[in-house]
Every structure is written in structure tokens, then in C-alpha cells.
MIZAGU-34507 format. One record per residue (C-alpha): x, y, z; residue number from 1. Coordinates in steps of 0.02 Angstrom, whole numbers. Example, Ala and Ser with C-alpha at 12.3 -4.5 7.8 and 13.67 -1.06 7.14 Angstrom:
REM residues 2
pt px: 615 py: -225 pz: 390 num: 1
pt px: 684 py: -53 pz: 357 num: 2
END
This chain:
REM residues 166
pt px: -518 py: 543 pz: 285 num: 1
pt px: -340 py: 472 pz: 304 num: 2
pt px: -306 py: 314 pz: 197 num: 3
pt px: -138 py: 216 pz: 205 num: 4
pt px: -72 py: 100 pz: 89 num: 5
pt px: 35 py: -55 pz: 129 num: 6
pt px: 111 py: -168 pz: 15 num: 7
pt px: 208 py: -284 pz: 132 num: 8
pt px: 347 py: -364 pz: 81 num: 9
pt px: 521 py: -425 pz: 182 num: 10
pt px: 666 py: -352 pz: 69 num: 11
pt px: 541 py: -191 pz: 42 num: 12
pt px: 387 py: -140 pz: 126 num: 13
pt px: 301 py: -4 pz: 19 num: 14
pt px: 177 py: 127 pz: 114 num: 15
pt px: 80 py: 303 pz: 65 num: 16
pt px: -26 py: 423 pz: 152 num: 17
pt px: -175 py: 494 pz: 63 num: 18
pt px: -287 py: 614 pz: 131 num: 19
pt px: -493 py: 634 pz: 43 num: 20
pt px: -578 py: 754 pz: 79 num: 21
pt px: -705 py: 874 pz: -33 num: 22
pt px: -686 py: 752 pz: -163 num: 23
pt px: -493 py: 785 pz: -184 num: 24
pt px: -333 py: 666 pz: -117 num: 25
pt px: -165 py: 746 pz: -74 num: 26
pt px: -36 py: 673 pz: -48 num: 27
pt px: 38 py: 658 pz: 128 num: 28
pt px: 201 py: 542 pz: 127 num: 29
pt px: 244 py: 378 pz: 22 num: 30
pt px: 421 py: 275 pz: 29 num: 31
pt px: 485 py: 126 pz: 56 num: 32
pt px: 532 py: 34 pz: 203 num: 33
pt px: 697 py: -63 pz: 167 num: 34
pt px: 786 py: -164 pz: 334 num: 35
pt px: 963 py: -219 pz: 311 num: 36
pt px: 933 py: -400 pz: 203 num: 37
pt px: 1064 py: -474 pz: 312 num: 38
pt px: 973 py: -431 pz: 476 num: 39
pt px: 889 py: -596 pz: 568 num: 40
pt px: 703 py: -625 pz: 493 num: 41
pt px: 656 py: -569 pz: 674 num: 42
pt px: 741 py: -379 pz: 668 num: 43
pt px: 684 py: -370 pz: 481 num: 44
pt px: 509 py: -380 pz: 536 num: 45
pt px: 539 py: -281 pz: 694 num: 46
pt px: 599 py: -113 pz: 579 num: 47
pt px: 436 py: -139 pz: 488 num: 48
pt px: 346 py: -134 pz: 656 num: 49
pt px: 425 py: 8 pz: 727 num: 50
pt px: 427 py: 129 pz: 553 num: 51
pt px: 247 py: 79 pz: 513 num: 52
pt px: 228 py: 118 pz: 696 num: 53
pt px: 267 py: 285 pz: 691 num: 54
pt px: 192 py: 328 pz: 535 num: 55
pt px: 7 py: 286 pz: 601 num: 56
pt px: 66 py: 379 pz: 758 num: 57
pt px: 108 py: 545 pz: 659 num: 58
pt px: -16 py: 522 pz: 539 num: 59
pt px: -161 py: 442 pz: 601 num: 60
pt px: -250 py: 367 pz: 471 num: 61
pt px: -424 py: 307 pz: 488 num: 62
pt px: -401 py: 164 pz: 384 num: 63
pt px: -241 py: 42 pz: 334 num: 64
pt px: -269 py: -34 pz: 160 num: 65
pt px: -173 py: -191 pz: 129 num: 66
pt px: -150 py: -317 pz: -24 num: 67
pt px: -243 py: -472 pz: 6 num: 68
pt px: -103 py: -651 pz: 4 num: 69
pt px: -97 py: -713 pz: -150 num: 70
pt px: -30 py: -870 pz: -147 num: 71
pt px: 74 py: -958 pz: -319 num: 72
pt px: 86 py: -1136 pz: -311 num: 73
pt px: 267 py: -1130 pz: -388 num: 74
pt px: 327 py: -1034 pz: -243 num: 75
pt px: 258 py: -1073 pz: -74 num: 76
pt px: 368 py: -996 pz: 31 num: 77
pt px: 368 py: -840 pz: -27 num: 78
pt px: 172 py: -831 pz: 43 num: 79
pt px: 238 py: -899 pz: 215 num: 80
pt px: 370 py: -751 pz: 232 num: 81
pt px: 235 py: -633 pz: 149 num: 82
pt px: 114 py: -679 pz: 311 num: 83
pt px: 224 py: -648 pz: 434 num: 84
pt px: 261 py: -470 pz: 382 num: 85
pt px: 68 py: -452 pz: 361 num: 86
pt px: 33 py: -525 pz: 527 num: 87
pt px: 130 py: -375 pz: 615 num: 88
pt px: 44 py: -238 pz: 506 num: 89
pt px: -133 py: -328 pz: 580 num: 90
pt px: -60 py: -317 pz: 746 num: 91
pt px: -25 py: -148 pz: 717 num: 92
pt px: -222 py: -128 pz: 648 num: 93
pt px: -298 py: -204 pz: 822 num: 94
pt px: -156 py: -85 pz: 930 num: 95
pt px: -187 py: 65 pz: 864 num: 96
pt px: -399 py: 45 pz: 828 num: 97
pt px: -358 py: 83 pz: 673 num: 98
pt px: -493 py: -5 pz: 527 num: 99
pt px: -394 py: -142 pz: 420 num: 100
pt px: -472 py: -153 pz: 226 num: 101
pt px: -390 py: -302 pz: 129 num: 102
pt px: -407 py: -291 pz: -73 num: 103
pt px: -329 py: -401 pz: -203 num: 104
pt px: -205 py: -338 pz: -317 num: 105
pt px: -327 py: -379 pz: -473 num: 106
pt px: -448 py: -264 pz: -398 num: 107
pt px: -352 py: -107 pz: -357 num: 108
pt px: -282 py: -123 pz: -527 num: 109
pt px: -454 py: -146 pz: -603 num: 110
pt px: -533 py: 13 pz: -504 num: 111
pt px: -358 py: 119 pz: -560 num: 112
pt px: -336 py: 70 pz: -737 num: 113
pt px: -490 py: -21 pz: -783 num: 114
pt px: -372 py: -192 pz: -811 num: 115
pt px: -358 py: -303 pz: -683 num: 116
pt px: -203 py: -377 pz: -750 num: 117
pt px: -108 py: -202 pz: -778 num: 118
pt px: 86 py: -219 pz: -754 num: 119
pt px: 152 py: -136 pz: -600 num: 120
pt px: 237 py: 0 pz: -710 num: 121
pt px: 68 py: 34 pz: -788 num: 122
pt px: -1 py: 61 pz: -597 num: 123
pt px: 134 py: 174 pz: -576 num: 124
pt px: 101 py: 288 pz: -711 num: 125
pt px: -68 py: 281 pz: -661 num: 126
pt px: -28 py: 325 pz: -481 num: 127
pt px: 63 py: 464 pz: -522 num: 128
pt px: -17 py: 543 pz: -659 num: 129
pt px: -166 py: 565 pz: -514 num: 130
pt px: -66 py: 629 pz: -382 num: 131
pt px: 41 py: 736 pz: -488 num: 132
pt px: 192 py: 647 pz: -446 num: 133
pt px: 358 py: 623 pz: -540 num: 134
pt px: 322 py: 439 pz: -609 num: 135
pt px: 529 py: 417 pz: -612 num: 136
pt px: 555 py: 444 pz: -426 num: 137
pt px: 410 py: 339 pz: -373 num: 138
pt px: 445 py: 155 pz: -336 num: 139
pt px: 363 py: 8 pz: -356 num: 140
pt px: 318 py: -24 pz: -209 num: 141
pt px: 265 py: 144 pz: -143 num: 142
pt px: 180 py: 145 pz: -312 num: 143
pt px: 88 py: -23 pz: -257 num: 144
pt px: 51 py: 55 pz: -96 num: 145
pt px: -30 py: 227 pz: -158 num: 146
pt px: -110 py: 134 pz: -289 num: 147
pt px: -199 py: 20 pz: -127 num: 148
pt px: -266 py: 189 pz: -32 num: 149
pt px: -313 py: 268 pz: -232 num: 150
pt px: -391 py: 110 pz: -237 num: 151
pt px: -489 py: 103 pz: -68 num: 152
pt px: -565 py: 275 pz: -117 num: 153
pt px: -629 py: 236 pz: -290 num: 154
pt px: -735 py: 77 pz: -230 num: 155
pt px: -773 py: 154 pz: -66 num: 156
pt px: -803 py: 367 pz: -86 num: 157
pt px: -894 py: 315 pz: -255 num: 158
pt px: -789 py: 436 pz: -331 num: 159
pt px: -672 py: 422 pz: -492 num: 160
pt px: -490 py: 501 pz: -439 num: 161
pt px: -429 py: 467 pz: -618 num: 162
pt px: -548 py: 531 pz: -762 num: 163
pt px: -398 py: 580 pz: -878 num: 164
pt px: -275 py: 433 pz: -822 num: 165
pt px: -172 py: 338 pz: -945 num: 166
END
């Protein structure tokens, strides 16, 4: 099974392709998707289109894993700009047939690190200590992403991925 992660954002867009099988996850590809911040909202969203695009093209996944809104009351907006890079990631779901799983960021980080409210650098360590990755060159936001697919696995392969994680 092919997972990939999203963690959707405007300025950065963080994705990572996992693959499960025989009760083991390699890593296929994680990064970040960064358009120029002084592009039109419009072409911004369009790079994220085309790049995630091409990534479920090449990769195939059978299912896109993607951090439920969350919504703070002291900033508004940022949820409004937040759905309109999710909306073209759904799009992409319903284009490709590929299976959409939405999880909040509480319980990814709950099923990773056994605390809901773990900091992001606390995912990342997390993340990488189970993929075997260099915790320094991993973003944030691929971190976030990876940590969406590690997630997706442990509450739906009934499997633990991290057994000696920090």
C-alpha cells in the first residue's frame, strides 16, 4: 500500500510517500512544495496543483492523507486561505480516484508519540527516528506530512511503526 501525506499550506505545502507492505514502511519521496510568495494567490495554488499532480501520477498512491482544518478564532483568515489550498488537493482526490483520509493534527500526534499535544519538533524526531531519516534535513512540514501517512498506518494496518520511538 502507497500512503501520501499532505500538509497543505500556501507559503509551504509539505508531502511524503510511504510505501507498507509486510508490516514494514519505506520511504519513497518527502519535500516541500514552496511557490514564489510573490506569485498571485491563483499561480500559488496552481504550482501546488501541478507538483502534487505529478507526484500521484509517478507514484500512485492508494490513499492521500490530509490534516483535517482547524480553525483559531484569533485568526480567521488563515483557515480561509488554508481551504482553498485544501480544496485543490480534494480535487485532485476525485481526478485521480484516488481515496482521501482526513485526520486531525491531535490524532496523528497521539498515534506517533502517544501525546496529542506533541510540538512539531517532537513529531519530527519521531518521524525520523522511524524512517531512519536524518532529523536535521527533514522539515517541518515534510515532517508534518510523513508524520500524516505514519499516522494513517498505525490507526488503520493495526500495526505500531514506532516501538522504540522517542
Amino acid at each position: 500500500m502507497k500512503i501520501i501525506g499532505i500538509d497543505p499550506g500556501l507559503k509551504a505545502t509539505g508531502y511524503g510517500v510511504v510505501e507498507y507492505q509486510h508490516r514494514r514502511v519505506s520511504l519513497l519521496e518527502t519535500g516541500t512544495i514552496e511557490p514564489k510568495q510573490k506569485d498571485f494567490i491563483q499561480n500559488r495554488i496552481k504550482t501546488i496543483y501541478s507538483l502534487l499532480g505529478e507526484l500521484i501520477e509517478q507514484y500512485k498512491p492508494d490513499v492521500l492523507v490530509l490534516e483535517k482544518l482547524y480553525a483559531h478564532y484569533n485568526h480567521p483568515t488563515t483557515a480561509s486561505i488554508l481551504g482553498h489550498v485544501r480544496g485543490v488537493i480534494c480535487l485532485l482526490c476525485a481526478q485521480k480516484d484516488l481515496g482521501l483520509a482526513e485526520h486531525s493534527v491531535k490524532r496523528i500526534r497521539q498515534a506517533l508519540s502517544g501525546d496529542g499535544n506533541a510540538s512539531k519538533m517532537q513529531v519530527r524526531r519521531v518521524v525520523a527516528h522511524a524512517l531512519g531519516l536524518d532529523e536535521a534535513k527533514l522539515t517541518l512540514d515534510a515532517s508534518d506530512a510523513l508524520a500524516l501517512a505514519l499516522g494513517y498506518i498505525h490507526l488503520h494496518c493495526r500495526t505500531s511503526l514506532l516501538s522504540d520511538s522517542a
